[in-house]
N, C-alpha and C positions, 0 to 999 in steps of 0.2 A: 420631905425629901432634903430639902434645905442644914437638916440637924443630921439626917446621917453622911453627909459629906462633910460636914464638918467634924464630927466624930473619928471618921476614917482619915481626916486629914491630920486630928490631933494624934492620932494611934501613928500613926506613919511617924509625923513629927516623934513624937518620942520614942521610935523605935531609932529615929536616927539619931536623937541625942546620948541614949544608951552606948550605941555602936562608936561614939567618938571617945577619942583620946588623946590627950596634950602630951603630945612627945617632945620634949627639949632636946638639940643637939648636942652633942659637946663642945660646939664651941660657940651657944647660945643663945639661936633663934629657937623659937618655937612654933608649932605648925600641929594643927590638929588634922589625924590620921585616923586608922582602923585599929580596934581594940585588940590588943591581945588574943580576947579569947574568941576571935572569927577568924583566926586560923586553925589551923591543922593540930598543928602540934606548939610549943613553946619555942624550937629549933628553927622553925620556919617561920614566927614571930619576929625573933633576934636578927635570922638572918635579913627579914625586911626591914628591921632598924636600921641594921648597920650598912643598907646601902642609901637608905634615907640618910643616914648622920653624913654620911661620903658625898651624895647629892646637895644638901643644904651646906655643908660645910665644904665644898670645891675640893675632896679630894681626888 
């Protein structure tokens, strides 16, 4: 029992180290977010960047 919770918890773990991505602002913090490709489309990607860059950057 003991080895399959630990299994499920390694599967988990690396399902969410997949799913991360080191987005840099432009004006140069960094902050680990959602991948690219768990969105929708590439449109609905960007447009989540660019309110993240507006957020971390105080626009």
């Amino acid at each position: 029992m003991k080895k399959l919770l630990l299994i499920i918890v390694c599967v988990i773990v690396a399902i969410g180290a997949y799913a991360a991505y080191l987005y840099t602002a432009s004006c140069g913090p960094q902050k680990y977010t959602v991948h690219p490709s768990a969105f929708d489309s590439i449109e609905e990607a960007w447009d989540f960047y660019k309110e993240l860059d507006a957020a971390l950057c105080g626009y």
